[in-house]
N, C-alpha and C positions, 0 to 999 in steps of 0.2 A: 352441295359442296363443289368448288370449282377445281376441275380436272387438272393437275400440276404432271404427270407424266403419266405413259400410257406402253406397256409394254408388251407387242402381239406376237406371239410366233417363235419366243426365245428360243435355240438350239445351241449348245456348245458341247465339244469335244474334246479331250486330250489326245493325240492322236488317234487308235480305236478304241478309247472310253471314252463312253456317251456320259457325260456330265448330266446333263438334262435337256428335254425334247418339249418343244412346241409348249411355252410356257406362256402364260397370259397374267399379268399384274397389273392392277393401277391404284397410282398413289394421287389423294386427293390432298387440299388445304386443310390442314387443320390434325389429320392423321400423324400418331406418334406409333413408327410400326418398328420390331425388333423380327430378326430374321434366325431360326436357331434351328442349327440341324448338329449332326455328329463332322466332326474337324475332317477336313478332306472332302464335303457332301458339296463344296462349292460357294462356301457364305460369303467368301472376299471376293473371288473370282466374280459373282453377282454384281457385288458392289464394284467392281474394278469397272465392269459395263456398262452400267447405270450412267456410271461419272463418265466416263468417257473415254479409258485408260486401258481398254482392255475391246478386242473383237472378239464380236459372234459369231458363230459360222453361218446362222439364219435368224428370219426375224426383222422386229422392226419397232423402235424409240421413238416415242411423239412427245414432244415437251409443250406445256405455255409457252406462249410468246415473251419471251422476256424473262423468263424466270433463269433468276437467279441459285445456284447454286454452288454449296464448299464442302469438300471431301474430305473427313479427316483420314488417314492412312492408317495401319496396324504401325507399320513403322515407320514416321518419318522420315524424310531423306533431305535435312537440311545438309549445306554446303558449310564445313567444319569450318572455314575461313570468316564468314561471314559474323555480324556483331549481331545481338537480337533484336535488334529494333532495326535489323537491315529488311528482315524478315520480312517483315510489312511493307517493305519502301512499293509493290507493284498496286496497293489498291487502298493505303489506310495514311490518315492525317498524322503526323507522329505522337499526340497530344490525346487521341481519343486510342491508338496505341497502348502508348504507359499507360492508360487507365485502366485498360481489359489485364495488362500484364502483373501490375499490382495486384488484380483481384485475384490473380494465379499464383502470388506470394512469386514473381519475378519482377525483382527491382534494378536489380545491374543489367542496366539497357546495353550497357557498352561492350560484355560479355563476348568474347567468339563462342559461336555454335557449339563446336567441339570440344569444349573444356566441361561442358554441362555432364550432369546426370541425367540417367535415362529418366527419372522424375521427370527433370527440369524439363526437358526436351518434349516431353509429350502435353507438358502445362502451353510451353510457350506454339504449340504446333495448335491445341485446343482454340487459344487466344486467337492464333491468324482466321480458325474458322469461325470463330463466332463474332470477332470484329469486322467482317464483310457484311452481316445480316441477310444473312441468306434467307429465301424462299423458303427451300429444301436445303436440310442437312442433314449429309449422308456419316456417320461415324463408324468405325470398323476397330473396336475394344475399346470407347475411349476409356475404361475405368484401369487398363492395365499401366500398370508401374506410378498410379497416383498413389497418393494417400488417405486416409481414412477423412482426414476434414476437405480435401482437394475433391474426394470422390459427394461426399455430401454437399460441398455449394456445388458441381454441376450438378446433381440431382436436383438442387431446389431451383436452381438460375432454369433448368428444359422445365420443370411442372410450371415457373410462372407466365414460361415465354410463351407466346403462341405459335409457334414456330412447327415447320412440318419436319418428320425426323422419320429418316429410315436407319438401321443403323444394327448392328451385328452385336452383341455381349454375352458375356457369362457371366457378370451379375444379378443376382435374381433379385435380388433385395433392388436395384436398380429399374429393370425388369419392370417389377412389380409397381411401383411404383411412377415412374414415369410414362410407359405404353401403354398404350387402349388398342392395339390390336397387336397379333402373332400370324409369320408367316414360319411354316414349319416346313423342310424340307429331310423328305424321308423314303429312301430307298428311291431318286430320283422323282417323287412324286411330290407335290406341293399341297400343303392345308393351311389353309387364311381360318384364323379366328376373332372374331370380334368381342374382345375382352385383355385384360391383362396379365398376364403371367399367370395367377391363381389360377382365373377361368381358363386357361389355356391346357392347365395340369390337368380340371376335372373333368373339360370336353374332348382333350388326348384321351383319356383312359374308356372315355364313354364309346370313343371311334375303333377303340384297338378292341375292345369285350366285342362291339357289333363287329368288327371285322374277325375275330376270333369266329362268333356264334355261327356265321356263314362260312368260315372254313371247318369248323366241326361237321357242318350240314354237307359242306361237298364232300366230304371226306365218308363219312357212310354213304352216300351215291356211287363216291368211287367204288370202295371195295365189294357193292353192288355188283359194279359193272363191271370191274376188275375178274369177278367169281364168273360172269357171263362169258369174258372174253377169252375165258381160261377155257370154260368148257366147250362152248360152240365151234364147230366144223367150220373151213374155209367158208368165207361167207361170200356169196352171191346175188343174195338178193339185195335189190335198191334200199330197201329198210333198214337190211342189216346193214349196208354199206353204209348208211348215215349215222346208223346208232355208232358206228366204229369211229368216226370222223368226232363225234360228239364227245366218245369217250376220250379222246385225245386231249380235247381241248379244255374235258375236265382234270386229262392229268396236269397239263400244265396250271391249271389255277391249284387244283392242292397242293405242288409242286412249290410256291408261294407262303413266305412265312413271315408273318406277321412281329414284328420286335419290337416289344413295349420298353426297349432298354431295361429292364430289371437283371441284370448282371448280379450276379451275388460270387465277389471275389474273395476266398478264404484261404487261408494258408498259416502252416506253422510258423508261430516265431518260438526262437530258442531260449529254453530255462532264462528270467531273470531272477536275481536274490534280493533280497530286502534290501539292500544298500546299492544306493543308484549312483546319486553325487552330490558331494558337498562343495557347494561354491564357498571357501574362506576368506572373505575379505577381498576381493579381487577391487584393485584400482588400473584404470589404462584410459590414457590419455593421449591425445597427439598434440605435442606443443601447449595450446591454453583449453583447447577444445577436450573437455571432459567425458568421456563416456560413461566411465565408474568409477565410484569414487567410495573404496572400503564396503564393495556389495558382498552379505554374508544370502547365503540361501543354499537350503536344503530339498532334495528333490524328492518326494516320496513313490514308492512302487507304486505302478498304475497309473500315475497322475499322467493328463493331458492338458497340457499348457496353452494358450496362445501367447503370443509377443506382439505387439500393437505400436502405435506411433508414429512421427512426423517421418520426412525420408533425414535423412542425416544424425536422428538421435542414438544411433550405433547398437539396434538389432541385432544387421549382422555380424556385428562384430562380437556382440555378445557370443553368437553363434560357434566362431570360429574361433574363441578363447574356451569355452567348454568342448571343443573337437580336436586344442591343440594345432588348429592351425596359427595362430597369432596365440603371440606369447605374451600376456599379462605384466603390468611394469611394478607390480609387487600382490601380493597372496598366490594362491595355489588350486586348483579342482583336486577331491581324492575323490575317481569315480570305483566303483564297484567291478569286483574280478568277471562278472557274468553280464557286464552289459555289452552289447557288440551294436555300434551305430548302426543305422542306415541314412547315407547324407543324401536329400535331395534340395540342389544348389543352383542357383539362375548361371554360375559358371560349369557347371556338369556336364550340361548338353551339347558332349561333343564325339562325334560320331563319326568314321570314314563314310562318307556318301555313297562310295562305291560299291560299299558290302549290301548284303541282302539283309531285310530286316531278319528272319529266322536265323541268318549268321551273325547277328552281332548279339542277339539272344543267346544261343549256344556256347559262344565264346565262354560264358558266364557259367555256364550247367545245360547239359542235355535233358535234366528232367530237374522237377520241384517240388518237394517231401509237403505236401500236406496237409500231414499229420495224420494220424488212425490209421499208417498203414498206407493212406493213399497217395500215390503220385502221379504227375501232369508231366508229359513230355513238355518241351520246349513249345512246341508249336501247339499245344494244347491249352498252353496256359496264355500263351499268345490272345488265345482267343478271348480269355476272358477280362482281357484288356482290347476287344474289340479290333481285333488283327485277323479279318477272314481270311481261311490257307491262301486265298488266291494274292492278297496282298502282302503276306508274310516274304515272298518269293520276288518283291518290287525291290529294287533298291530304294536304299535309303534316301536321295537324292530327289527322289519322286514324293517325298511324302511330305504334307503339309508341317507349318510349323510346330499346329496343336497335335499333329500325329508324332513328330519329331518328340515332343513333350510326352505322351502317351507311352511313347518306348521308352523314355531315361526312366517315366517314375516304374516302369517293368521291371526295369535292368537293376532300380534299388530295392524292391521288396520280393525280385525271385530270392535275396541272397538269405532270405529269412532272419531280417534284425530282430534285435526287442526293444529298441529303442530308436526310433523315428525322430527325428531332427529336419521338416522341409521347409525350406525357406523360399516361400513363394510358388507353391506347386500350383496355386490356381491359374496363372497367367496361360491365355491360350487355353486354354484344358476345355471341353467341350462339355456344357452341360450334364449330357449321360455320362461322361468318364467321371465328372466331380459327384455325379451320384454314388457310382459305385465306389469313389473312392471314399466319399462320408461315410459309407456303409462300414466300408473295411476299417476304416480307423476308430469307428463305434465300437465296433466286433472285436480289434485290436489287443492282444494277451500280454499287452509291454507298455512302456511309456512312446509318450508322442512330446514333442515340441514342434509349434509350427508359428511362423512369421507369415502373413496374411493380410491382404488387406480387404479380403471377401467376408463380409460380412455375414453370409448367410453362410456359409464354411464353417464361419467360425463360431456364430452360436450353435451347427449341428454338431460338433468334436470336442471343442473345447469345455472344462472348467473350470480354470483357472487362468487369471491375467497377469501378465507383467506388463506395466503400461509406461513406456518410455519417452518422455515428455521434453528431456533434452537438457545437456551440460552436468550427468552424472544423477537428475532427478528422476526416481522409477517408483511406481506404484503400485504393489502387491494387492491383486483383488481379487477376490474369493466367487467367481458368477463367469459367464460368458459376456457377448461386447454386447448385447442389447441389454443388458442385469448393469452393463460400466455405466453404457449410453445414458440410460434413466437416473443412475445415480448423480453423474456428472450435471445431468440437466437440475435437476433439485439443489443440488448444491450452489449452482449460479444461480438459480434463483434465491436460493436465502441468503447468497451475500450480494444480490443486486437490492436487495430488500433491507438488509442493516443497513448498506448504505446510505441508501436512501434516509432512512430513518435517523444514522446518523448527520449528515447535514442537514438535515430537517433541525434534527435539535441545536445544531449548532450555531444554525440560524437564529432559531428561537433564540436562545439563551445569550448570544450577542448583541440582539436588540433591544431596546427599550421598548415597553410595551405598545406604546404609542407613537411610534417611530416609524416616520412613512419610509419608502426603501428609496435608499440615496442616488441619486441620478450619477452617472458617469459625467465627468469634465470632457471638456474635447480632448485631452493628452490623456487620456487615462482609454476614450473610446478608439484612438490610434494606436495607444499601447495595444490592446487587447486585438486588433485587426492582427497587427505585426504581430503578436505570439501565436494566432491561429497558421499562420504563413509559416513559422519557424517551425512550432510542434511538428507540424508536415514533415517540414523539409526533415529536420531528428527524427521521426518516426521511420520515413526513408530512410535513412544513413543507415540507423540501427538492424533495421530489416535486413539492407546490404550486408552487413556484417555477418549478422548473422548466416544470410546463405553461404558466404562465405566460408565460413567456417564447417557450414555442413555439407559444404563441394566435396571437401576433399581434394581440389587440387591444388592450395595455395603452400607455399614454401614455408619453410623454416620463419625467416625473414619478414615475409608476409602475414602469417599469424602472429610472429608478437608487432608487429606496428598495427594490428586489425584488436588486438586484446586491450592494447594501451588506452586506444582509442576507444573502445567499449566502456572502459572500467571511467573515461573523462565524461562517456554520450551521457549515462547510465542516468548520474548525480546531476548531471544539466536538464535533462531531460525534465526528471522532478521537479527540479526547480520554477523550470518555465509551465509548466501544468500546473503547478499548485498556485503562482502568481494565476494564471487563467481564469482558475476557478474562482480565485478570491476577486476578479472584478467582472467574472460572468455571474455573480451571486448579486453584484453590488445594486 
């Protein structure tokens, strides 16, 4: 394979934390590699170097000649003024542009930056790196703030590309499927595997049992030697003087502790009673754009939910109409006297920088019940959201974003809910945190609702779907998103199959038996050019609209002249599609 970068000698520091020391990588053609350590271990800061955005203190980058490379960022940082197809003006034809943009479901080219959703903003950011055709591309979360069909074509657009990819995620199901090889950073120290995400789990655990089995083994040496050091007299001679040096060096390796991340977080949540909440009838709309329309639903004890869906089909809004924060434009929630939320909210995460993570803990409770009698101080329980005492004492301001994440979803399950409501907890969250967090919401004594668009989240916790498809239509399903996924897939096929079947007969039964198939006139073969040119163009419009609609920033004003026009696209639309087909048959 031909050598695309080569990286010898890496060193980087935060002031006096050594990030990581003399680190050697190379990424060849053809290599699709994922970088995955715990939040804070340095996995953007890597990629910030790589690209070229960031110094080393030591070391040294050797690229191919010529090769090409595009960085996608955690966060963009488009220029709010700017229209989306400005976007592209430094390296892209405008026309091969809207092409990548449309497959991103961005159709309003003419759009300022800043009026977008953070969706939008990380489709049209994806588009700029994938329309350069890079060598090497480097991505840093792209699956955060997509959506469930957005996240599945770039999964399928990287398996068919050949394209070389480094790139940082907490999608496993992504993960899994796209990589063939894992670079694992852990406790400063680097493990290359060549395999994908599965293999990566079983030759992690094969590496930590033999690292395990060697520290069992120095450990009776130690207290061996420990039992020697204890009893023997000032020592003198050259032997004993080596054996003394030796046993040092073993205290420092037992001193060494191996963390297979298996965290096991538990904690009391408080009495719920049979009656959780009954959604009666809830309708709420903005202008023409429907959210619900007459939704009755009952919620039963225990039940763990997911919420699923495009960005704009109003999730969260659902959300915040059963928490009372947004007030429904007719029906009612009656929720139960003993349920007490716990909100974890993409607007939650907001922290003075200046305190110390153990003080913004405390503020909340000095200790945390539980259960059987048992409690965790503050900084106890800190840890088992992976807060070692030495970082508990950093300010806030210092801590990465997935650690910034780490402490909000702390600060909502010290307060012991029975009923979990997070809406988006996986974004940032670092693989071992969303382990122990599956775990705990398996373990979980209450109900859960979670909006989601982690796949593999969400067939670990969930059993029950609400699947929000947009303009007030929801689909109550009974299974987790791989039980929807398959159902959904069978169902388009058997109605891509009546169909068929039906114009098949249609066919037939319009024809005379012996009736050869009627050749198109020249005005009939113009007509049919011109309606594939129009459909487009309405297929566009309509698309337009609709993002519009699911912005969320458009006026009063704005929505009904985008509805009028909906309700005229709709029936035209039809019309010119069904002429199409009647002379693409002919």
């Amino acid at each position: 394979m031909v050598s695309y970068l080569q990286i010898e000698g890496l060193t980087k520091r935060f002031g006096a934390d050594l990030m990581y020391e003399n680190v050697d990588i190379e990424i060849s053609q053809g290599q699709k590699i994922a970088i995955i350590a715990k939040n804070g271990a340095g996995k953007t800061t890597l990629l910030n170097i790589i690209a070229g955005v960031e110094p080393m203190d030591a070391g040294k980058i050797t690229t191919k000649r010529d090769l090409r490379v595009s960085y996608l960022k955690q966060l963009p940082d488009f220029s709010p003024e700017i229209t989306v197809l400005e976007t592209f003006s430094e390296f892209s034809n405008e026309q091969k542009a809207k092409q990548i943009l449309t497959k991103f479901n961005i159709t309003r080219f003419d759009q300022p930056m800043g009026t977008l959703s953070g969706g939008q903003v990380k489709r049209v950011a994806l588009a700029n790196v994938l329309v350069q055709e890079p060598d090497l591309l480097i991505l840093d979360e792209p699956t955060n703030h997509l959506d469930l069909e957005m996240t599945e074509y770039l999964e399928n657009y990287l398996n068919r590309s050949n394209i070389t990819l480094l790139m940082v995620t907490h999608d496993r199901y992504f993960l899994d499927r796209v990589c063939n090889e894992i670079i694992e950073i852990d406790n400063k120290r680097f493990y290359r595997y060549r395999g994908n995400y599965s293999y990566y789990l079983e030759k992690r655990q094969e590496r930590i049992e033999q690292a395990n089995a060697e520290l069992a083994r120095a450990n009776n040496l130690f207290r061996k030697e420990l039992d020697w050091m204890r009893r023997q007299p000032q020592a003198r001679a050259t032997k004993a003087k080596s054996r003394i040096e030796d046993f040092y060096k073993l205290q420092e390796k037992v001193s060494q502790r191996v963390d297979n991340g298996q965290v096991r977080l538990e904690n009391k949540s408080t009495y719920i009673g049979s009656k959780i909440f009954e959604a009666k009838y809830i309708s709420k709309a903005f202008g023409d754009l429907k959210i619900l329309d007459n939704f009755y639903y009952q919620f039963s004890r225990y039940e763990k939910m997911g919420i699923i869906g495009s960005n704009g089909t109003g999730k969260s809004t659902f959300i915040k109409l059963l928490l009372g924060i947004e007030k429904p434009d007719s029906g009612s929630f009656d929720i139960g006297e003993t349920v007490k939320f716990g909100y974890y909210s993409q607007e939650g995460l907001k922290f003075n920088d200046q305190m110390k993570v153990i003080d913004a803990v405390r503020e909340i409770a000095e200790e945390v019940d539980m259960g059987g009698g048992k409690k965790l101080s503050a900084s106890q329980f800190l840890q088992h959201f992976l807060f070692a005492p030495e970082t508990q004492h950093n300010y806030i301001y210092k801590l990465s974003g997935g650690e910034k994440r780490r402490l909000y979803l702390c600060t909502v399950l010290m307060r012991n809910p029975n009923f979990l409501v997070l809406d988006e907890p996986t974004n940032d969250l670092d693989i071992v945190t969303l382990n122990i967090l599956e775990d705990y919401l398996i373990n979980f004594k209450g109900c859960v609702i979670v909006v989601s668009h982690d796949r593999y989240f969400m067939d670990k916790v969930v059993d029950h779907l609400l699947v929000f498809k947009g303009n007030a239509e929801i689909k109550d399903f009974p299974g987790n998103y791989t039980d929807y996924r398959d159902w959904k897939t069978e169902q388009e096929n058997i109605a891509k199959k009546a169909t068929a079947n039906e114009n098949s007969n249609k066919t037939q039964n319009n024809k005379p038996r012996n009736e050869t198939k009627k050749k198109l006139t020249f005005a009939e073969k113009r007509e049919l050019e011109a309606l594939e040119v129009e459909i487009a163009q309405l297929e566009e419009e309509k698309k337009a609209l609709e993002d519009g609609f699911a912005s969320g920033t458009l006026d009063m004003e704005a929505l009904q002249k985008n509805a009028k026009r909906m309700e005229e696209l709709i029936p035209l639309l039809d019309e010119k599609s069904m002429r199409w087909l009647t002379l693409s048959m002919s």
